[in-house]
C-alpha positions as CSV (number, residue, x, y, z in Angstrom):
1,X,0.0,0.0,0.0
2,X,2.8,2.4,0.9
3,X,4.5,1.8,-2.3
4,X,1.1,2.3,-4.6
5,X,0.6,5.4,-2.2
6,X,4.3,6.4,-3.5
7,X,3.4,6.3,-7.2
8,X,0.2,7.5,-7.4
9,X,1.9,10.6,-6.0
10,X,4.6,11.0,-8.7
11,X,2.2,10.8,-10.9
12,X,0.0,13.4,-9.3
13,X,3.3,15.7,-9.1
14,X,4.1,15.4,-12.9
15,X,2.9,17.2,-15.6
16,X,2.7,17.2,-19.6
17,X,3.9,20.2,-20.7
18,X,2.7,21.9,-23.5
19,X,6.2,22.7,-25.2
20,X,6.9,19.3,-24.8
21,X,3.6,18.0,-26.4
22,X,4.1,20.0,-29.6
23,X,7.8,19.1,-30.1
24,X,6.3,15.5,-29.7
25,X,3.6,16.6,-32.1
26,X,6.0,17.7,-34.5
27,X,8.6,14.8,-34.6
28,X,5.3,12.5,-34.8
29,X,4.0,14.1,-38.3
30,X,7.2,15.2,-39.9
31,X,9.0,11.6,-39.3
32,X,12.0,13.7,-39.1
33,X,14.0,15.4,-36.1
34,X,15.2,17.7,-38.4
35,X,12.2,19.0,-40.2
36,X,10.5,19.1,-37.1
37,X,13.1,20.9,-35.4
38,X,12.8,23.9,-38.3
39,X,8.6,24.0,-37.5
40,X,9.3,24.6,-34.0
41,X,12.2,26.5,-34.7
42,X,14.2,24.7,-32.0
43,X,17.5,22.8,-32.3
44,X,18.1,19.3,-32.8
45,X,19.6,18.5,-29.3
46,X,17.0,20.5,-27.7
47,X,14.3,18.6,-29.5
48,X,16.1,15.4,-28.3
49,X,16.2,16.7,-24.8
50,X,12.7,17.2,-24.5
51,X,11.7,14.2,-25.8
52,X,14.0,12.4,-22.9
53,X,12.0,14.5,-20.8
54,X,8.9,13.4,-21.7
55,X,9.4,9.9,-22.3
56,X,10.7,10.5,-18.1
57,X,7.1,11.7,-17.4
58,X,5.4,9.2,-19.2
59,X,8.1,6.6,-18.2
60,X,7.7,4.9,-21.6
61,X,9.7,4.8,-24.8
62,X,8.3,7.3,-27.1
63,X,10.2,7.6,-30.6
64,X,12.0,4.7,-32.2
65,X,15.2,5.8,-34.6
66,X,15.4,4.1,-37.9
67,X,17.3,4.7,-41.0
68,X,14.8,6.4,-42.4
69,X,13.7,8.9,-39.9
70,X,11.9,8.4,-36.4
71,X,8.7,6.3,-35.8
72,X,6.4,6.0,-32.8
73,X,6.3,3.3,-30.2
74,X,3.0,1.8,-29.7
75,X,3.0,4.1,-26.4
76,X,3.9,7.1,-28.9
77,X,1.0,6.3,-30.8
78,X,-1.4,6.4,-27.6
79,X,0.2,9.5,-26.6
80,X,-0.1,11.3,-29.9
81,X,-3.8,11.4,-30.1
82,X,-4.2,12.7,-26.1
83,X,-1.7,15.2,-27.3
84,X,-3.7,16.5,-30.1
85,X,-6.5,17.0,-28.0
86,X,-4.6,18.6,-25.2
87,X,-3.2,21.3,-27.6
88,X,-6.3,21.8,-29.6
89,X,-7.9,22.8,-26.2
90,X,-5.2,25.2,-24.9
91,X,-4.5,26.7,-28.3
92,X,-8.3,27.7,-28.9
93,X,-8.3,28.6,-25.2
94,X,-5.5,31.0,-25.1
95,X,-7.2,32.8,-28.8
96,X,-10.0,33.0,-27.5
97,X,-8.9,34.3,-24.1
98,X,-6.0,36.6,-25.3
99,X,-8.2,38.3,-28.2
100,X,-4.9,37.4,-30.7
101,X,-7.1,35.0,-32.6
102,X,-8.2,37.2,-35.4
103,X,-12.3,37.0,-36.9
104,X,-13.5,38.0,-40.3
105,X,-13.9,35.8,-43.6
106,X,-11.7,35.0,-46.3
107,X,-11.7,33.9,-49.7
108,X,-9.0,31.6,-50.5
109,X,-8.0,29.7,-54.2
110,X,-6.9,26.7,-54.3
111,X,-6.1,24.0,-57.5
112,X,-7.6,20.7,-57.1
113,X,-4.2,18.6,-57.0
114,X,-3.2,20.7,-54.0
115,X,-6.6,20.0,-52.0
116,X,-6.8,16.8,-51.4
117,X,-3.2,16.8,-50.1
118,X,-2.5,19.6,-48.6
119,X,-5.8,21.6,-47.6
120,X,-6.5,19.1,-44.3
121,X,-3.3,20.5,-42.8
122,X,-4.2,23.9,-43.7
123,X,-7.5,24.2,-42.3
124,X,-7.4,22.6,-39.7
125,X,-4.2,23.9,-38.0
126,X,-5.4,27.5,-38.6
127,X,-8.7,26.9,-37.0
128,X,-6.8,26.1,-33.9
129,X,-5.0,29.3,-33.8
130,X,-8.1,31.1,-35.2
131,X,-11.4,29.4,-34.0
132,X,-13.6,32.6,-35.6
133,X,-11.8,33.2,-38.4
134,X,-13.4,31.6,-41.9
135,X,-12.2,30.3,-45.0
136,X,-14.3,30.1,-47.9
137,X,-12.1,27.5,-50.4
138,X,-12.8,27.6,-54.4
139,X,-10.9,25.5,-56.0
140,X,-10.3,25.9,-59.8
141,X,-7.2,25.2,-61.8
142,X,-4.2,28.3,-61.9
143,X,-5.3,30.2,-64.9
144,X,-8.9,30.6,-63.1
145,X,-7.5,31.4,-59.9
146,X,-5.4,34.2,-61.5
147,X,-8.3,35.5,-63.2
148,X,-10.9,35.9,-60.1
149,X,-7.7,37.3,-57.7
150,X,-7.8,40.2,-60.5
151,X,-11.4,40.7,-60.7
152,X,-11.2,40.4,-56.8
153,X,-13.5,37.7,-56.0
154,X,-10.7,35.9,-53.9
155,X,-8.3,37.6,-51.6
156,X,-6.0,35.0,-51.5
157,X,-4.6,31.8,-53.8
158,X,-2.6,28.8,-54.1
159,X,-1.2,28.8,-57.5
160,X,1.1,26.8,-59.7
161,X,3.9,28.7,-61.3
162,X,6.0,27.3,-64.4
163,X,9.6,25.8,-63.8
164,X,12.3,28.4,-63.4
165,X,10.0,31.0,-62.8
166,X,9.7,32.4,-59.3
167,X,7.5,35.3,-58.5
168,X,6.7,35.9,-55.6
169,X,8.8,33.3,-54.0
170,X,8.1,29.6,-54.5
171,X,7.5,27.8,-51.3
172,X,8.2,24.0,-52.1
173,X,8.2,22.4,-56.1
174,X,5.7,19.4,-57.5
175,X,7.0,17.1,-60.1
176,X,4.0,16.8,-62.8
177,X,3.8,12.6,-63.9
178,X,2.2,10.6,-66.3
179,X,-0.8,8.5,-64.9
180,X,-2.4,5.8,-66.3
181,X,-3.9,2.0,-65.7
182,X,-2.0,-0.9,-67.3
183,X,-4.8,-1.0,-70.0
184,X,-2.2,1.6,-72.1
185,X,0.5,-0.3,-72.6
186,X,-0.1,-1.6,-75.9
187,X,-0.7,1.5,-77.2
188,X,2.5,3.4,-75.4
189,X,4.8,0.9,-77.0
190,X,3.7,1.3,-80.7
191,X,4.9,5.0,-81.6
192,X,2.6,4.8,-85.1
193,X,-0.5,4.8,-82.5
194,X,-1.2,8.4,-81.3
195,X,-1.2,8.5,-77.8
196,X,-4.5,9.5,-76.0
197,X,-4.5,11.8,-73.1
198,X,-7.0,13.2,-70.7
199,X,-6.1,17.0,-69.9
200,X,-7.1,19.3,-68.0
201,X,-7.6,23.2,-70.1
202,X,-5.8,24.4,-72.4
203,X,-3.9,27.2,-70.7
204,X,-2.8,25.0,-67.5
205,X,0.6,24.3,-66.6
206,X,-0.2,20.1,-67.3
207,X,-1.8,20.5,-70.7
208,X,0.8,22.6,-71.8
209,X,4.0,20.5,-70.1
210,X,2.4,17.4,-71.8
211,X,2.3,18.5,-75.5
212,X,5.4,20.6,-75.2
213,X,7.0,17.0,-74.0
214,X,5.5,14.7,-76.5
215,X,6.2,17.4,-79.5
216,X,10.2,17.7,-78.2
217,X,10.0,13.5,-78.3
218,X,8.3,13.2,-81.7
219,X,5.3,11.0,-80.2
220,X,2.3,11.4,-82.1
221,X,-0.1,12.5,-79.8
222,X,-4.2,13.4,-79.2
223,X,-6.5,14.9,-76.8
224,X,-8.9,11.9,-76.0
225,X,-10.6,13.4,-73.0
226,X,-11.0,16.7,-71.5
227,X,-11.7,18.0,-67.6
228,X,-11.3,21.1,-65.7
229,X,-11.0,19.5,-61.9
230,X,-9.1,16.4,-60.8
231,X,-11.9,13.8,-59.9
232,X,-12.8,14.1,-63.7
233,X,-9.4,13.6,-65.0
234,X,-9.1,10.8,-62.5
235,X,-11.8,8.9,-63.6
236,X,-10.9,9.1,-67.2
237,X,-7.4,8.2,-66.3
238,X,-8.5,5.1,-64.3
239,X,-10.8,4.1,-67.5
240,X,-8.3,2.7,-69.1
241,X,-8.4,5.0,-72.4
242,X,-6.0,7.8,-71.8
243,X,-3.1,9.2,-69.6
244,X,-3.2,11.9,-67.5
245,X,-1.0,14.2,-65.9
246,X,-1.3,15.8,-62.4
247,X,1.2,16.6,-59.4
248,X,2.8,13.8,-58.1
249,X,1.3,14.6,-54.1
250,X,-2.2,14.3,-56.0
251,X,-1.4,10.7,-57.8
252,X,-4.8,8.8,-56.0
253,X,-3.2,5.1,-54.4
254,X,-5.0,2.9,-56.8
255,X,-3.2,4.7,-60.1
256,X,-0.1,4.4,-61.0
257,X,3.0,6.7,-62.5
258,X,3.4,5.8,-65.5
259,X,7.3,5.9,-66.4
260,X,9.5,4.2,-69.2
261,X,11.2,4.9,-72.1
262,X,8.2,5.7,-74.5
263,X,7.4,8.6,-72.2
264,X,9.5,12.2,-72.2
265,X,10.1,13.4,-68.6
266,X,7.9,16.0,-67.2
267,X,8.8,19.5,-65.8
268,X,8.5,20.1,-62.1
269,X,5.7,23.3,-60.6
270,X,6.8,25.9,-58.0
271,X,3.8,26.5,-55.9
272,X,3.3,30.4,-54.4
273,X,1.2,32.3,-52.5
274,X,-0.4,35.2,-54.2
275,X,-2.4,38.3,-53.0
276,X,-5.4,39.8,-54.6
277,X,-4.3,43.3,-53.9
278,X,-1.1,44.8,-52.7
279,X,-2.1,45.7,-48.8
280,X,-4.1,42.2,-48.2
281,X,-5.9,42.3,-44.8
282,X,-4.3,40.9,-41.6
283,X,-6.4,37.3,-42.2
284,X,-5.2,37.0,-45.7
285,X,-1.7,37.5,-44.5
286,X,-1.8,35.5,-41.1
287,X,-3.0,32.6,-43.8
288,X,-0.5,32.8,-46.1
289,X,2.4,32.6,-43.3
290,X,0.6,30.3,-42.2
291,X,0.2,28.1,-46.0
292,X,4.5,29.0,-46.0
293,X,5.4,27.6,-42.7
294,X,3.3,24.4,-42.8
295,X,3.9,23.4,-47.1
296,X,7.6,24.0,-46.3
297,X,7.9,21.3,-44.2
298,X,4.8,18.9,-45.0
């Protein structure tokens, strides 16, 4: 009895702290001690430090080191989703309380290849630091988004920006691939057969990195199939009677890259932030750090 008396009071007189939950937090989705030391702009060793510290308060193992990067322990994996909750709490707390957490509605552009990957981490992070703050999304492809950020239906937009080019500053890069279904083989091997693709319009980055690259390879090519958003081009794409081309972060699990020696490399896309208006308002900004800080390292 004396000794259970014992532990239950070491337990009582520990605590999780919250700089140590979101270190933990950040090692656990970036895989990396490294890329997670840059999001909490923190050191290496002092990341390391704190997770000895917490794996002390805990008294478990924590993080496993592979080759690769770091892993959770089944323990880590417990802990991670108590952590979650913990900081969701205390950061909508401490906005709410503290009256940093800005309010007001935005309009924000995004492409479709970018929001299925990347929007999840965007939104939902951002509500956390501002709980009354909305985001209306659009999503269209580049040459769309340009055109509403210039008639001023959308303060703010995710766009795609060609290889080499850099206005504006380009926060990470997106190889563009091939995508197809093992249907097309036939028809990729044998150059007399034109090659049928599905593209997206005209004036976006895909269609035009697609014919530029089968015209500087002298494969006869033609537009099969034709979609503005991604779940069309998907669908034609898994059909079985064309190829597509997206980003690779937006390749769905059950297609495939299709790569080889029939097919011309594709360019990469820089991916920026842009403004509709030179002075944007303190939400449109507070979201775009926000979009730079968590793409940078996702």
């Amino acid at each position: 009895m004396l000794m259970k008396a014992r532990s239950e009071a070491n337990i009582l007189g520990l605590s999780l702290e919250i700089d140590l939950l979101r270190s933990f937090v950040a090692i656990a989705q970036a895989g990396s001690l490294s890329v997670a030391a840059l999001r909490v702009a923190r050191t290496q060793s002092a990341l390391s430090q704190q997770m000895k510290r917490l794996e002390a308060i805990v008294d478990q193992p924590l993080l496993q080191r592979t080759g690769r990067g770091v892993v959770l322990t089944s323990p880590g994996e417990r802990l991670l989703g108590h952590a979650q909750r913990i900081l969701r709490t205390h950061d909508e707390a401490m906005a709410e309380m503290s009256g940093r957490g800005l309010r007001g509605t935005i309009r924000f552009g995004c492409p479709d290849d970018y929001a299925a990957a990347f929007l999840p981490h965007l939104l939902r992070e951002f509500a956390v630091a501002h709980p009354l703050a909305l985001v209306e999304v659009i999503c269209e492809p580049t040459p769309r988004l340009a055109e509403q950020l210039a008639r001023h239906a959308l303060d703010l937009a995710l766009i795609s920006l060609p290889a080499g080019v850099d206005e504006g500053g380009v926060i990470r890069r997106e190889p563009l691939v091939w995508i197809g279904s093992p249907g097309l083989e036939g028809v990729m091997s044998n150059p007399d057969v034109p090659l049928p693709l599905a593209l997206s319009d005209p004036d976006t980055l895909d269609h035009m990195a697609a014919c530029e690259a089968l015209t500087r390879a002298g494969r006869a090519y033609r537009i099969a199939y034709a979609s503005s958003n991604l779940a069309g081009l998907t669908a034609l794409a898994r059909s079985g009677q064309a190829l597509a081309v997206m980003t690779q972060t937006a390749v769905p699990a059950d297609l495939r890259i299709v790569t080889g020696d029939t097919l011309p490399t594709l360019p990469s896309v820089g991916i920026t932030v842009k403004f509709d208006r030179a002075r944007p308002n303190p939400l449109s900004v507070a979201f775009a750090d926000h979009i730079r800080q968590t793409l940078a390292v996702l």
